[in-house]
N, C-alpha and C positions, 0 to 999 in steps of 0.2 A: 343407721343412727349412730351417733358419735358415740363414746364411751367414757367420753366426760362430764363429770359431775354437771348437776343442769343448775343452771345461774337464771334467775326471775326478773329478770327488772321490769317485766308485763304489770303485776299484782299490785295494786293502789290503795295498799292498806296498809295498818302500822304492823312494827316487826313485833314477833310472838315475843321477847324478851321485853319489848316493851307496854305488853296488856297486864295490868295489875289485878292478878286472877287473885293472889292473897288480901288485898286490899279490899277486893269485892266479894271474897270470903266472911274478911271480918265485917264489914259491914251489915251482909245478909243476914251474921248470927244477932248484929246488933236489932235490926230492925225484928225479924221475927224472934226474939225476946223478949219485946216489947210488945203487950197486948194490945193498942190504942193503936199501935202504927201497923200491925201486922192483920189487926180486924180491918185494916181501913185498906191496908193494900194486897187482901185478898178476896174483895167482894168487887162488882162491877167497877165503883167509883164515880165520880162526878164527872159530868162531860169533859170540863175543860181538863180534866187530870188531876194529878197529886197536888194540893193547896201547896202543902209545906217547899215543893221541888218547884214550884211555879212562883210562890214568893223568892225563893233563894236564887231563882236563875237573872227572876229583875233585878233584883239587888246586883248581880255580878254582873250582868250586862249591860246596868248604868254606869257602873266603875270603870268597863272597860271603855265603851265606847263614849264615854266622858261624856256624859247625858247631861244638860245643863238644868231637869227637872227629873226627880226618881222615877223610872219607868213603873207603872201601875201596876198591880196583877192579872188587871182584866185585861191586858194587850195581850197576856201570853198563855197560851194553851200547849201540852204536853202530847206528842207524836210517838209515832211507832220508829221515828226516823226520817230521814230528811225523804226518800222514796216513796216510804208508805204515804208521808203526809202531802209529796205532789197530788198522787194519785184522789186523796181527799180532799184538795184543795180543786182539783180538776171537777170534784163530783159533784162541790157544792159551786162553784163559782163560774159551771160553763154550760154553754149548752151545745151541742151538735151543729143545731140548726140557726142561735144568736150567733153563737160565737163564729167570727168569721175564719181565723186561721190565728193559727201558733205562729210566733218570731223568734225565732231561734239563733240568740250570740255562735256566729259558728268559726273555728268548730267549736265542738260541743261535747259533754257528760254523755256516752253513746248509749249507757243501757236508760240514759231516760227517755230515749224516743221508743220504747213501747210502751209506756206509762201512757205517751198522750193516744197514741195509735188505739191504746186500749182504750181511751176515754171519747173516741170516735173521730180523732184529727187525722187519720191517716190519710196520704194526698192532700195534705193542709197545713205541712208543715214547710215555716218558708225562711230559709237561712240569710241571714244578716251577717256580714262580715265586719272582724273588728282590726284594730291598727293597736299602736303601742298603748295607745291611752285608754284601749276598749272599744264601745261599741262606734260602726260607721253611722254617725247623725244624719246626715245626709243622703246616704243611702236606705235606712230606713225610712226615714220622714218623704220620702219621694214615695216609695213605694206603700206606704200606707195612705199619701194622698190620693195614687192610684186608683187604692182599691175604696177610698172613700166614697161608697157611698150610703146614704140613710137607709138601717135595714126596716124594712118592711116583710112583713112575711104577705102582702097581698102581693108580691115582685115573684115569689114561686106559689103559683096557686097550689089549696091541697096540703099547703106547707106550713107547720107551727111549731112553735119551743116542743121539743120532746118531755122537757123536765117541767113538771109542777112549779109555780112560784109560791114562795113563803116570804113570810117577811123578814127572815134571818139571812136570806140571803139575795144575793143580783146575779144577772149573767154577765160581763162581760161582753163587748163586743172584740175583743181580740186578747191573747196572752202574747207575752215578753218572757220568751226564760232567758236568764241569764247567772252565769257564777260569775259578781263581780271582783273580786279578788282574791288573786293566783288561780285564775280561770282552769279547769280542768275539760283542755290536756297544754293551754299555750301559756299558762304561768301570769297572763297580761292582770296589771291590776287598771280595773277604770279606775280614771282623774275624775275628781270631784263635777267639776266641771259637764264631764261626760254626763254623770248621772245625773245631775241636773237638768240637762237638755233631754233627755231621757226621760225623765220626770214630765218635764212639760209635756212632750211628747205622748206620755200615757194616759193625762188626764184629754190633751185636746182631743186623743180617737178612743176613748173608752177602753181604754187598753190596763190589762191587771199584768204589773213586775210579777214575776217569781223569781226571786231572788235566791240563790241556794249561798248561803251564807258559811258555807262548811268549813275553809278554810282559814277563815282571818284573824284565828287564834295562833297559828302557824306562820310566825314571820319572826327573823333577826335580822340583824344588822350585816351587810358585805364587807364593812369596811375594817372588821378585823375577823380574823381565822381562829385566837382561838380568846380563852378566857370563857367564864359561864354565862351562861345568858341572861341577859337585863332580869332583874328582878322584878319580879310579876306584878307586883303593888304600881311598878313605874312603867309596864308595859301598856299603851292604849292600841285603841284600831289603828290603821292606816291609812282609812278612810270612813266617813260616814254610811251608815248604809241608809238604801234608800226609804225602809221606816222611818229613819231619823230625822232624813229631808222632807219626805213629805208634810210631818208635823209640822214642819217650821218654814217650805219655801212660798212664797207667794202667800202669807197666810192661812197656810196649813191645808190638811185634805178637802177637797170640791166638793165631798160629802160623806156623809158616818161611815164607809167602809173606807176609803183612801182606796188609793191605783197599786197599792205595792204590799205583798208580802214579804216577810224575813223567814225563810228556811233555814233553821237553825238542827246540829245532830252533835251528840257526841260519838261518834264513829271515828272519826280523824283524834282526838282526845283521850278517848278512852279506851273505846272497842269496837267497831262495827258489831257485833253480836250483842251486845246489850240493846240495840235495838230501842233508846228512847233517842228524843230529840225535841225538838221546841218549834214552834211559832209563834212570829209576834208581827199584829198588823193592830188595827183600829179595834177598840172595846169592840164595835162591834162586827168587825171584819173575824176579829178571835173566835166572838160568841157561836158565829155561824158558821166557823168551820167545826168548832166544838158539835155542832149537830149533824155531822154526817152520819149518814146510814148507819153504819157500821160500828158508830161510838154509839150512837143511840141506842143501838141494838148489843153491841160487845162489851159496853164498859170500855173507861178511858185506853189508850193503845196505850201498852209496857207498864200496867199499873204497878205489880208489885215488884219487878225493875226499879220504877221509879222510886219507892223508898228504901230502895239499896241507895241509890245514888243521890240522893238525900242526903242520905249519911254521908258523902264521901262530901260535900258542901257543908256539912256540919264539922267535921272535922280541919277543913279547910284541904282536903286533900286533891280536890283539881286544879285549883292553884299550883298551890305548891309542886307540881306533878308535872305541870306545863313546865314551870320555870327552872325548877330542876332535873331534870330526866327528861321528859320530850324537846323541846327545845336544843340545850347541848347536844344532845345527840343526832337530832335531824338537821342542825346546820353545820355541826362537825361531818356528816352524811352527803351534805348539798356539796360540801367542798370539795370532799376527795373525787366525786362523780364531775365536779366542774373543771378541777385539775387533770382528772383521765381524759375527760371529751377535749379538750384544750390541746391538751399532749399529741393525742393518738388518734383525734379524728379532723380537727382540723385542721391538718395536714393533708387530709386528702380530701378537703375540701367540702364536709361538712360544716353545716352555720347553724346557730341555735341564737336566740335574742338575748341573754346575756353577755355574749359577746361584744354586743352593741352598744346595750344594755347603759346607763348614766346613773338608773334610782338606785337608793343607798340600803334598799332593804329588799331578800327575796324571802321565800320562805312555797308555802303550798309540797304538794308532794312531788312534782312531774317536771322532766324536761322534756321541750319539744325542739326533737331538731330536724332539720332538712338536710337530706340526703343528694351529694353531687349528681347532675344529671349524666346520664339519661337512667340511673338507678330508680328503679319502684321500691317501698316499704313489703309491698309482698313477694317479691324475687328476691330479698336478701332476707327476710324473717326466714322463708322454706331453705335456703342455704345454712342461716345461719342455725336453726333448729338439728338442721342432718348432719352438720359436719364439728360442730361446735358446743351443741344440745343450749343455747342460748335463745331465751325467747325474749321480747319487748314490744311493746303495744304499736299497733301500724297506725299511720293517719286515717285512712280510709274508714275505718271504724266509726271517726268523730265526725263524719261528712254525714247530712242528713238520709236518711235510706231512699235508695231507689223510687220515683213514683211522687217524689214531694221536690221542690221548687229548692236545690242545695247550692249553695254558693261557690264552691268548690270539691273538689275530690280528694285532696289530700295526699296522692299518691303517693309522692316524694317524703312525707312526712312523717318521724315515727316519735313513741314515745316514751321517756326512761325516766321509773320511777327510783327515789332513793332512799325508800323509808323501810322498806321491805326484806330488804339481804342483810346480808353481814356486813360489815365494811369493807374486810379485805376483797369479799366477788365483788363489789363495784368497782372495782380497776379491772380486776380479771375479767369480767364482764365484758367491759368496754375495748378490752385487748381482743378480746376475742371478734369482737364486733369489730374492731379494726381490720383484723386477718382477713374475716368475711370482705368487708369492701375492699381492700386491698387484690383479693380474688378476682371482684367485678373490673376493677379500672385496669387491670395489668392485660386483662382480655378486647378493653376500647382499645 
């Protein structure tokens, strides 16, 4: 093993300089010093979660995403986080035996395919590949006319819904997952357009989006290197998400739950360890994830979390946090990591989609790039581990697991994050990871 210092660019999470552990101090003293708010966020709580963190999130998330009517409180309910709340979204809205198979934008967020595995989809999950604009329409839509047909459970005798019906909730006859923009691990943002056809697409086969909405607080502008980042008041989405369309395309949802969830987390923003997050679908799409198993029996997920971070919405300090400190610094981060791969790798003939690249805004946490042939991502990770102590995420990862229907393998493919180190290892990083390839091709 090398004896140089070990450089990360695997870990897709914000850097420890930038989690406002003092922030979320003061907060904590504020709310349990307050009797009202500190009785309310240490007892089970209301299914749908903390009122006061679920009014203040609609409120920001009409501003942001330029709602042309104030988003309600009943769309949104309050998560353990973007993971926990697939997992609850899985428990209330599928069944094993309705639900026919997962669609999976690929590649793909890898640690979420045991979420669905655990939710009974394993060998059912079936990878859809996407292009610059997002998901392939065409390839989906073929393959789901395929498999269309009307289920019947007399089609398997013997065979019925495993899960109980309530009136809170429906099964699905298929999910959609997808991150539509800055897709983790390919950066790709869908085009409106895309989503629309997408949309259509979910209401004609029974099909529930899961949207994992994680990133799309996280974007600047390309076209200048440096100055501070837009001010937050004038920053909006970059695209609609598919809640927003469903409301309004064709007349809005086909019926009270709508086709699409919003996976919303503050993990990217604030902390992954604080561990709350948001959804927002239909009043009553909301209602009836609010009743899963586990709320109903545990009390709302991240309750007295949730009125820390309240507070930090009272004070206006996620705002302000974005656009001053996360932001500057994750796209002063995007650039030096885009100037190193530029410099030192493609030269030797790695390609990454900014290259290519024409939109005027990136953002998300990951680059993905491909690797010159005949190079695998796992012959130069084990290289570059032992000789360089440099690790970064492999494609293969992002390929759906062994045993289920995956589009691709990803071999070629790896992935480098820049939200995670220091600034100066991401040159040094990527130098090193030159040396490593530089090793392979002097040996073709």
């Amino acid at each position: 093993m090398s004896s140089k210092t070990h450089i990360d660019l695997a870990t897709g999470y914000p850097a420890p300089s930038l989690l406002p552990a003092e922030q979320l101090k003061d907060a904590a003293a504020i709310a349990l010093s307050n009797q009202t708010v500190w009785e309310d966020g240490m007892v089970y709580g209301a299914d749908p979660g903390y009122l006061p963190l679920r009014e203040n999130i609609a409120k920001w998330l009409t501003g942001f995403y330029a709602s042309p009517k104030n988003i309600p409180v009943e769309r949104i309910c309050i998560t353990g986080g973007a993971s926990q709340n697939l997992a609850c979204i899985l428990q209330v809205y599928t069944d094993p035996i309705k639900t026919r198979k997962v669609w999976i934008v690929e590649p793909s967020y890898y640690l979420g395919f045991r979420i669905f595995e655990d939710a009974g989809f394993g060998g059912r999950l079936h990878g859809v590949p996407e292009g610059m604009d997002g998901v392939d329409i065409a390839f989906l839509e073929n393959a789901l006319e395929e498999d269309n047909r009307p289920f019947n459970v007399s089609d398997k005798p013997g065979l019925s819904p495993v899960k109980p019906s309530y009136p809170y909730r429906k099964f699905y006859s298929h999910v959609i997952y997808c991150v539509p923009t800055f897709s983790n691990p390919s950066g790709v943002i869908m085009s409106r357009p895309r989503r629309e056809a997408l949309l259509r697409l979910a209401r004609k086969y029974d099909a529930l989006i899961i949207a994992d909405d994680v990133y799309d607080f996280v974007h600047w502008d390309v076209d200048s290197q440096s100055g501070r980042a837009n001010d937050y008041d004038n920053m909006k989405a970059l695209q609609p998400r598919f809640v927003d369309l469903d409301d309004m395309l064709d007349g809005g949802p086909q019926d009270e739950f709508g086709n699409c969830v919003s996976n919303g987390s503050f993990s990217k923003i604030l902390g992954p360890g604080c561990r709350v997050g948001w959804a927002e679908g239909t009043a009553k799409f909301t209602y009836g994830l609010s009743q899963a198993g586990s709320t109903r029996s545990g009390g709302a997920p991240s309750h007295l979390m949730s009125t820390f971070v309240n507070e930090l919405f009272i004070n206006n300090f996620i705002s302000t946090n974005i656009a001053s400190t996360l932001l500057p610094t994750y796209r002063r981060r995007y650039f030096i990591l885009d100037s190193a791969i530029r410099a030192h790798l493609l030269p030797l003939g790695v390609t990454f989609n900014p290259a290519t690249s024409s939109r005027s805004s990136a953002g998300g946490f990951f680059f993905w790039l491909k690797l010159p042939s005949p190079l695998t991502a796992h012959e130069v990770l084990e290289v570059a581990l032992r000789e360089q102590n440099l690790r970064f995420g492999i494609g293969p990862l992002s390929a759906l697991p062994e045993g289920n229907e995956r589009y691709s393998g990803y071999e070629e493919m790896i992935r480098l994050c820049f939200t995670r180190i220091d600034e100066g290892e991401l040159t040094r990083g990527v130098v090193r990871l030159a040396t490593v390839l530089r090793g392979f091709l002097d040996c073709i």
